[in-house]
C-alpha positions, -999 to +999 in steps of 0.1 A: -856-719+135-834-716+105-818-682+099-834-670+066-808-642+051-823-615+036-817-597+005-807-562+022-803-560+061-823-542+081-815-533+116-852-534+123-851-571+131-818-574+144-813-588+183-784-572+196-792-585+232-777-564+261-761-548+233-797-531+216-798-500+230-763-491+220-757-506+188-764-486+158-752-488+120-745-451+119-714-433+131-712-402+149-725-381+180-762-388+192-763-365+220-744-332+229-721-336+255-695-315+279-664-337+290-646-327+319-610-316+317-587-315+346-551-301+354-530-330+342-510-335+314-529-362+303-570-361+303-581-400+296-613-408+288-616-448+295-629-479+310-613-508+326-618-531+294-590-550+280-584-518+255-591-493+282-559-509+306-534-508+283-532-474+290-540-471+326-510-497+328-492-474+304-494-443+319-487-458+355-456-477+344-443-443+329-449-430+363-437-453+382-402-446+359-399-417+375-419-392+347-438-372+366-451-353+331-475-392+326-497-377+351-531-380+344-571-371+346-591-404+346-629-401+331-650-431+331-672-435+294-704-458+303-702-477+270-731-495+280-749-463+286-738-450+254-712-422+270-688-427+240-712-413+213-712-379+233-702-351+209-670-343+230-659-379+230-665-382+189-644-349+188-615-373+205-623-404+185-648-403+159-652-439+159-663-437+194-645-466+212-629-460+245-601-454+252-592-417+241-568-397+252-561-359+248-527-347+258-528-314+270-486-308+271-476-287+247-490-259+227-523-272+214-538-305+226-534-335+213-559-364+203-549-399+205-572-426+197-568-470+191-550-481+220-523-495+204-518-458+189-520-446+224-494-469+233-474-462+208-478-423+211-465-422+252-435-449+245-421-424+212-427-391+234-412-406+268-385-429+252-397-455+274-411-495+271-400-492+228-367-500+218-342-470+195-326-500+177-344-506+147-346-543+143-357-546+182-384-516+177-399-537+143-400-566+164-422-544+195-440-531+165-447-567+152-461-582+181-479-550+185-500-550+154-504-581+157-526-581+188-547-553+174-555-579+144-558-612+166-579-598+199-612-588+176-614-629+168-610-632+208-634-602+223-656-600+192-657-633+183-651-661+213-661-634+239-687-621+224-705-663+221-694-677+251-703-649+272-728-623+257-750-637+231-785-643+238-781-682+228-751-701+224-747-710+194-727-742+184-711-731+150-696-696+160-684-709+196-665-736+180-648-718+155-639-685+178-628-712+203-604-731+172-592-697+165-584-682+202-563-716+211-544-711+180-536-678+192-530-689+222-506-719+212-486-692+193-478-670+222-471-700+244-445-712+218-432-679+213-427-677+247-408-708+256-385-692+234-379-656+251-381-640+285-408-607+270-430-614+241-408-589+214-377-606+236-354-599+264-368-566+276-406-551+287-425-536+265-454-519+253-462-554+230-465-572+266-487-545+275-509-549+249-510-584+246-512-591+284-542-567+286-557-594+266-543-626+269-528-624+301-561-620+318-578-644+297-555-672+308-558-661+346-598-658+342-600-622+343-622-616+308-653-641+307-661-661+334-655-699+333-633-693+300-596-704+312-612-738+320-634-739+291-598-733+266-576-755+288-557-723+296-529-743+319-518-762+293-502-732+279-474-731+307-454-704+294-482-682+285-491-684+320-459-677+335-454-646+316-492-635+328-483-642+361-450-624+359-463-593+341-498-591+366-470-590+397-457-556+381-469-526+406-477-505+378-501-531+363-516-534+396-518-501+401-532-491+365-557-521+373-569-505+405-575-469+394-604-452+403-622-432+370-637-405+381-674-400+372-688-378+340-720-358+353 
């Protein structure tokens, strides 16, 4: 049956699908809640979604640098359980999207939230994974902003309509599917041209990028989507996955263990 648009929307009639219970059109904390907070530095309230490693990767290549102050408290927020519209997590980010961090160094704590931001935040206050020249940091700070504008057309939009919609849907599937190649096709030709997606050295754009893309092409996001998007035909995009998943500290900030919120 034909979609009939209505004059105003309603939420009433809306089908969010496994998505229903959480989804709301307000903003804002629905529940109160008491986070934990540990001894660490760092208290980060997460999950391990593409957004929610960035930082976990972050925070263990910082460590595995040799700064022991990137020690951290790991909280799992049950998105799907609606953990992240708890009073003390809106206090943290009052858009409530995981991840948030609080940093607990200095005189009064910190919030941090938008993982990019987060990103950003640990590689100005360690020095580390962000160049100090300025052309080199505007090119980190390029490819950084960019994947924070790209990856809503790949999770919200391709993601979201080859893997979670109710139905699939011909219209949407093809054009998120036109749109993610694209994407893709640029990093693979960007690549072909430099060792690190900002250029020579590591950095917290690969991070973010890789937390992405990088699974995407090794079939890490949505099941059965590398074949579905030809992902092999991008070869350099999947040399640089495979090179940045063989890092220990992106194994290890993939493996870490969130502690449960009672």
């Amino acid at each position: 049956m034909t979609y009939q648009l209505p004059k105003v929307w309603s939420d009433a009639d809306s089908d969010q699908g496994k998505f229903s219970g959480i989804n709301q059109p307000t903003a804002g904390a629905r529940f109160e809640q008491k986070l934990p907070v540990g001894k660490e530095p760092f208290q980060l309230y997460s999950l391990g979604t593409p957004n929610g490693v960035k930082v976990t990767i972050m925070l263990e290549e910082l460590l595995v640098a040799g700064i022991t102050e990137a020690a951290y408290d790991l909280y799992k927020i049950s998105i799907m359980e609606g953990g992240q519209f708890g009073s003390d997590f809106v206090k943290i980010n009052p858009n409530s999207k995981i991840p948030a961090l609080l940093d607990q160094s200095g005189h009064k704590p910190i919030r941090v939230f938008e993982s990019a931001n987060i990103l950003l935040y640990l590689a100005e206050k360690f020095g580390k994974l962000i160049p100090s020249d300025l052309a080199a940091r505007t090119e980190v700070l390029n490819w950084l902003f960019w994947q924070t504008g790209a990856a809503p057309f790949l999770g919200g939009g391709f993601g979201h309509f080859f893997n979670y919609a109710p139905e699939k849907l011909e219209y949407p599937i093809n054009r998120f599917t036109m749109e993610a190649k694209r994407q893709l096709d640029l990093l693979d030709k960007e690549l072909a041209k430099k060792t690190y997606i900002a250029g020579d050295d590591y950095s917290i754009a690969d991070i973010a990028i890789w937390s992405w893309y990088g699974q995407l092409v090794q079939d890490k996001l949505y099941p059965g989507a590398a074949e579905f998007l030809d992902a092999t035909s991008y070869k350099h995009l999947s040399a640089w996955a495979e090179k940045i998943a063989a890092r220990p500290a992106v194994q290890r900030g993939l493996a870490t263990e969130y502690q449960e919120i009672k």
